[in-house]
Structure formats: C-alpha cells, structure tokens
C-alpha positions as CSV (number, residue, x, y, z in Angstrom):
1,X,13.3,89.1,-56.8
2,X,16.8,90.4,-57.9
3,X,16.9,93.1,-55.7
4,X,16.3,90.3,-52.7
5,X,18.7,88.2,-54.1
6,X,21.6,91.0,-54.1
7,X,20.7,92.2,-50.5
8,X,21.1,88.2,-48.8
9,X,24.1,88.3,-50.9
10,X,25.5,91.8,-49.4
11,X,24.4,90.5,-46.1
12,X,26.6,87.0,-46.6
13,X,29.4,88.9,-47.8
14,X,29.0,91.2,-44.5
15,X,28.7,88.2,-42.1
16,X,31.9,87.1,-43.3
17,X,34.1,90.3,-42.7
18,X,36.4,89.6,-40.0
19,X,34.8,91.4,-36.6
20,X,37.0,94.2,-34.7
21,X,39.0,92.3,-32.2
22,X,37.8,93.3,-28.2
23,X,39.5,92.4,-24.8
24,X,41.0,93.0,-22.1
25,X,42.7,91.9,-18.5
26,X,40.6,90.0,-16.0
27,X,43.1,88.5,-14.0
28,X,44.6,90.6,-12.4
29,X,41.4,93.0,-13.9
30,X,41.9,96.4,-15.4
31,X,40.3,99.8,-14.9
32,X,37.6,99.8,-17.3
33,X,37.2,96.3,-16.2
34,X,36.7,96.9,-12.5
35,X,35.0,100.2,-13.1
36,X,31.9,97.8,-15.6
37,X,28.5,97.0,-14.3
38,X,28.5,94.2,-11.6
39,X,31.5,94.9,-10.3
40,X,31.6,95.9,-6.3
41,X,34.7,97.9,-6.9
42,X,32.3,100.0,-9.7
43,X,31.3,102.2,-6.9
44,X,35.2,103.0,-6.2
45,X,35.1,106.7,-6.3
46,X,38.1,106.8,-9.2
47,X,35.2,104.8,-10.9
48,X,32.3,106.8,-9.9
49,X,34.8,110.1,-11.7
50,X,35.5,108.0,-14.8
51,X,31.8,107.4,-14.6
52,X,30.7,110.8,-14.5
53,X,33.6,111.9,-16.9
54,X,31.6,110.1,-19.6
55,X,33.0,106.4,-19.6
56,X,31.3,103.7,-21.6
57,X,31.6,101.2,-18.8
58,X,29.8,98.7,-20.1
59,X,32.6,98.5,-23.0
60,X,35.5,97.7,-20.8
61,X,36.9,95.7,-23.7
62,X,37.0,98.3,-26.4
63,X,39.9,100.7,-25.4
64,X,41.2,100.4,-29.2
65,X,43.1,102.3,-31.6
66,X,43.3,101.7,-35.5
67,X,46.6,101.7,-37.5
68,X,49.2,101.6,-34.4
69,X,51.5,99.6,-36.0
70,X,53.8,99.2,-33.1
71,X,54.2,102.8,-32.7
72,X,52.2,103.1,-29.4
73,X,54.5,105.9,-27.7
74,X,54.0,108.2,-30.7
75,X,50.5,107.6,-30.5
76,X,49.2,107.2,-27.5
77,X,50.4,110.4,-25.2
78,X,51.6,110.8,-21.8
79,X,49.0,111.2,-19.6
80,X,46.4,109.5,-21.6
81,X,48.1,105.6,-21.7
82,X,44.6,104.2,-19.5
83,X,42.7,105.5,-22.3
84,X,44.8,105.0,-24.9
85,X,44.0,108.7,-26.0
86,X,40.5,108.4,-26.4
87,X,38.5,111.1,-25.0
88,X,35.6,108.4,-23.8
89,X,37.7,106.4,-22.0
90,X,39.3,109.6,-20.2
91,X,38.1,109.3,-16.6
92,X,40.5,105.8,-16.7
93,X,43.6,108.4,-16.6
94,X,42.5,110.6,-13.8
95,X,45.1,110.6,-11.0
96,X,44.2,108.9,-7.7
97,X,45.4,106.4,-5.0
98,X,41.9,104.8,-4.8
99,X,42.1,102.9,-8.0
100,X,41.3,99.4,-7.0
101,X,44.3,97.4,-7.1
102,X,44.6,93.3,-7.2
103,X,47.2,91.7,-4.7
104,X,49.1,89.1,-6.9
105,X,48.9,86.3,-5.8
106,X,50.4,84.5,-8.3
107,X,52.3,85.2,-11.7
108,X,49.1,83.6,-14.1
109,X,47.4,86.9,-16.3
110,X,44.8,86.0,-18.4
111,X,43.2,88.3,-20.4
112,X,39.4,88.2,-21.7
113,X,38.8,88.2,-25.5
114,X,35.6,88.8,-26.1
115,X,36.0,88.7,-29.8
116,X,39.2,86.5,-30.4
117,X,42.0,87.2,-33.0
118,X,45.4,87.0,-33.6
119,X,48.1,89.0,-32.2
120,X,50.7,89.8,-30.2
121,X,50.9,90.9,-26.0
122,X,53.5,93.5,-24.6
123,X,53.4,93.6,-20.7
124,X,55.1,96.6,-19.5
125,X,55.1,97.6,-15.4
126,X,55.9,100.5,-13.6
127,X,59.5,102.0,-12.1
128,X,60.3,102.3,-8.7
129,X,59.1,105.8,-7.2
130,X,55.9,105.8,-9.6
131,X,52.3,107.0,-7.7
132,X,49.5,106.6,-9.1
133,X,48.7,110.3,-7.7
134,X,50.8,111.3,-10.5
135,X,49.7,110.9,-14.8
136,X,50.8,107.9,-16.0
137,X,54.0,108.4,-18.4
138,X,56.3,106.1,-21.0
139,X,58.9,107.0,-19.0
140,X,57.4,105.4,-16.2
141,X,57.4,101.9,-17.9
142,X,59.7,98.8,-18.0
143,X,58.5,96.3,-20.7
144,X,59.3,92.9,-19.2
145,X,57.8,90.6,-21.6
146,X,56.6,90.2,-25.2
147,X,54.3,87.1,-26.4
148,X,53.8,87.0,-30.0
149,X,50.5,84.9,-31.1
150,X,49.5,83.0,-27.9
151,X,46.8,80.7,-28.2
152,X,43.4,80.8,-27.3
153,X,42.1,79.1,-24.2
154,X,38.7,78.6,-23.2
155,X,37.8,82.7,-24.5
156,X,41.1,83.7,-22.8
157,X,44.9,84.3,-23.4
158,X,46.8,82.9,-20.6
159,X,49.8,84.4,-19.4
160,X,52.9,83.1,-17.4
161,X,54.6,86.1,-16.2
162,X,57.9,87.0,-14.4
163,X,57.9,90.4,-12.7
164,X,60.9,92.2,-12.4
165,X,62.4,90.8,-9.1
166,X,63.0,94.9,-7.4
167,X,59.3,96.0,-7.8
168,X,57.3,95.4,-4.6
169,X,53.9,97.7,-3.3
170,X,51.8,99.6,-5.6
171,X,52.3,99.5,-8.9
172,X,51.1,99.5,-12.3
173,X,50.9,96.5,-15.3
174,X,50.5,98.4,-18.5
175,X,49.0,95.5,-21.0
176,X,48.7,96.4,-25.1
177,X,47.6,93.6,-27.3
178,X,48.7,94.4,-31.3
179,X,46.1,92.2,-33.3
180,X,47.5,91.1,-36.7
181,X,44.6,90.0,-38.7
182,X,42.7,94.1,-37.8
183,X,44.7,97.2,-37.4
184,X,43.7,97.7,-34.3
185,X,45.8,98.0,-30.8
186,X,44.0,97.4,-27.5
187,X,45.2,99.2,-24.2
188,X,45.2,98.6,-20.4
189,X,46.0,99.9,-16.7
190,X,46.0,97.3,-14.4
191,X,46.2,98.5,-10.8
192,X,48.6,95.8,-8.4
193,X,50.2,95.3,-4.8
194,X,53.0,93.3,-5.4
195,X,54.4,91.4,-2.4
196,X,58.1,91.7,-1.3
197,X,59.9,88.3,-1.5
198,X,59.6,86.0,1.8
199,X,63.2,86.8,3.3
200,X,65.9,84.8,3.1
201,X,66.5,82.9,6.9
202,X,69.1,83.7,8.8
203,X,72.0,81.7,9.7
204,X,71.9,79.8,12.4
205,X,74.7,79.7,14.8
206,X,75.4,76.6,17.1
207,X,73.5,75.6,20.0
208,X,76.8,73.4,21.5
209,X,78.0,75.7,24.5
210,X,81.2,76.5,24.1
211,X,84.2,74.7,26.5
212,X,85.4,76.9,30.0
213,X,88.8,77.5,29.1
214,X,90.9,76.1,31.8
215,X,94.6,77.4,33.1
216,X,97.4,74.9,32.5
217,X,98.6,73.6,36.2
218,X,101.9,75.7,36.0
219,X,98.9,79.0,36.3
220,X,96.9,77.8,38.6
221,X,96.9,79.0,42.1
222,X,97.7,76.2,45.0
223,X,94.0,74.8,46.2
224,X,92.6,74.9,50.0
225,X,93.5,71.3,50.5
226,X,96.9,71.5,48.8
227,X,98.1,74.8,51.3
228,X,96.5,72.5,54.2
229,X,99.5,69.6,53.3
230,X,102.1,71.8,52.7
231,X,101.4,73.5,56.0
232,X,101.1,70.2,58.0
233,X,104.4,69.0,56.4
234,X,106.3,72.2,57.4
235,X,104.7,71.2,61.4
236,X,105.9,67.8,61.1
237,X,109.2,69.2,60.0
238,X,109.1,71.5,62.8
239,X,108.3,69.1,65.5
240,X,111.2,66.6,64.1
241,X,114.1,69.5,64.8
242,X,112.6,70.4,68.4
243,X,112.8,66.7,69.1
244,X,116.3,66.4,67.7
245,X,117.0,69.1,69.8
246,X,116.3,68.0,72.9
247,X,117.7,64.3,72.9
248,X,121.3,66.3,71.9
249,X,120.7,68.3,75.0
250,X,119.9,65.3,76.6
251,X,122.9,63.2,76.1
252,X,124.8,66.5,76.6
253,X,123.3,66.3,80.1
254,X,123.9,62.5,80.9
C-alpha cells in the first residue's frame, strides 16, 4: 500500500514538471514545417533529400538546443543554422533552389507553439546576394527585430514585422525563439519571395498645349492683301502724274 502510495506521488510530482517548450513558424511556414506529413510541398525534392537524409518530419516543432543562452553563433555552426546543428534535422541544410518558398503577402508571422512557454523571438533575414544554392552562414544574416515575451494567442505568437525596405526576391527569414522558463532554444529557415515595392508614379506633365509663339508686327513679313494695296496705291499714283501731265501739255497747246 506504501509502495502505491509513493509511485501516484512520483507520478504527481512528474505531471507537474514544466514540459520542453516545441514550435515553430507556420505563417510564413518553415522547412521542417513544409517538409511534415500532409503537406503537398512534402514531396518537394529538397524534402524528399531531408527525408531520406534521416529527418524526423513528423517533429517539425522540435529543432531545439539546451543551454544556448543567447550564444546561438557560437553554438550553432555555419552551415548547419536549418538544423540548428543537430545531425537529425540535417537534410533541412542541404543546399538547393527548390526549397518551397511562401510569397509574403503580408507582414503578419505567427508561429505555432505546440507546447507554449515563455520567451523571447529574434527574426533575422538574409543579405542581398545570398542563394539558397549556397550553405546558409551568420554572415549572411541581418537581425531586424527582437520581441521579448509576446503573448500567447489562440496556440500561436503573432508577429508584426517590418522587413528591411532593400531586400526583394528570394530570400531567407531565420526565426530562434530563446524560452526563459527551459533552457532550450528553438531554430528555423523559413524560405520567402519578397515583392519589390509598387513604384512610385511618375510625374505628370501638363496636358494644356502650349501657345504658337507669334512675331511682333515690326517682324512680320507684309501679307498678300497688304502688297495688293500698296501696289494699287503706287497705280493710282501713277495714273494721277500721266493725267497731270497731259492737261499741262494741253494748255501748253491751247
């Protein structure tokens, strides 16, 4: 009866240890994410290598590491960031363009927590000139925002973001959540097309047509109509002295 007694209150004691935090990206989705049963992009072929490489897919939410502390470039290497350096989750770092990758459509990230806990969310993305045909280095990332203890909402952290305004096409959102109450650090590729800006319109110049420029009178040559008069006055002045000229000879004659 004692021994029963001290096993239910082992097991009570048990059921009350805080569980191992799990998560990870949804929106826009991760590797491991897209790569887990049910998903259509889980027959990707960067998938189907991860796949046969030996990842747990059905764990998408358990790329963890214990005691980080902060210290994720010390202990996480280049060329191993997808999998945070665990040998499982390897086939998430192999180099290729096929990765699935989300369009954003908008800045709203929300990542999944399977088992909720406290902690804090460094979003980091990649420079201009990365590939993802190339391993995936710290030197490659720009951290562009840091949320310390966001709350829960409906099983998910929700995230406003603001990418960097110079990073357009393929590129890469590097997610690690630090949990505070578990020594463990959870980390994430996240695959993404990011639009160019809508461009900026043109300026429009004025319909109005613009005035004929006209010569000042002093510049403009005599019209038809204004030869014609002169020309009929020099006649009339013509005739005149003929006439003139004939009544003197005339009188002359008389």
């Amino acid at each position: 009866m004692f021994r029963l007694l001290g096993v239910l209150s082992l097991l009570m004691m048990l059921s009350v240890v805080p569980a191992h935090a799990h998560g990870a990206p949804t929106d826009p989705a991760s590797r491991a994410f897209l790569c887990s049963p049910g998903q259509p992009t889980a027959s990707s072929p960067p998938c189907r290598s991860a796949i046969a490489a030996g990842l747990p897919s059905k764990e998408w939410d358990n790329i963890r590491l214990p005691n980080v502390r902060g210290q994720d470039a010390q202990k996480v290497p280049d060329g191993r960031l997808c999998s945070a350096g665990l040998a499982r989750y390897g086939g998430l770092d192999l180099p290729s363009a096929g990765w699935p990758a989300t369009k954003l459509k908008s800045t709203d990230f929300t990542y999944k927590a399977t088992i909720p806990h406290q902690g804090s969310f460094r979003f980091y993305v990649t420079r201009d000139g990365y590939t993802p045909n190339q391993p995936l280095r710290w030197a490659d990332l720009d951290q562009f925002l840091n949320v310390p203890s966001p709350p829960l909402v409906n099983g998910s952290y929700e995230f406003q973001v603001q990418l960097p305004k110079d990073r357009t096409g393929r590129h890469l959102i590097y997610t690690v959540w630090q949990n505070t109450d578990t020594p463990d650090t959870y980390h994430s590729c996240t695959d993404v097309e990011i639009a160019a800006p809508p461009a900026k319109p043109s300026a429009r110049t004025s319909s109005v047509p613009r005035p004929v420029p006209v010569a000042s009178s002093a510049e403009q040559p005599p019209s038809g109509a204004t030869r014609f008069g002169m020309s009929a006055v020099v006649a009339a002045l013509g005739g005149l002295a003929v006439l003139g000229g004939f009544l003197l000879w005339r009188k002359r004659i008389l």
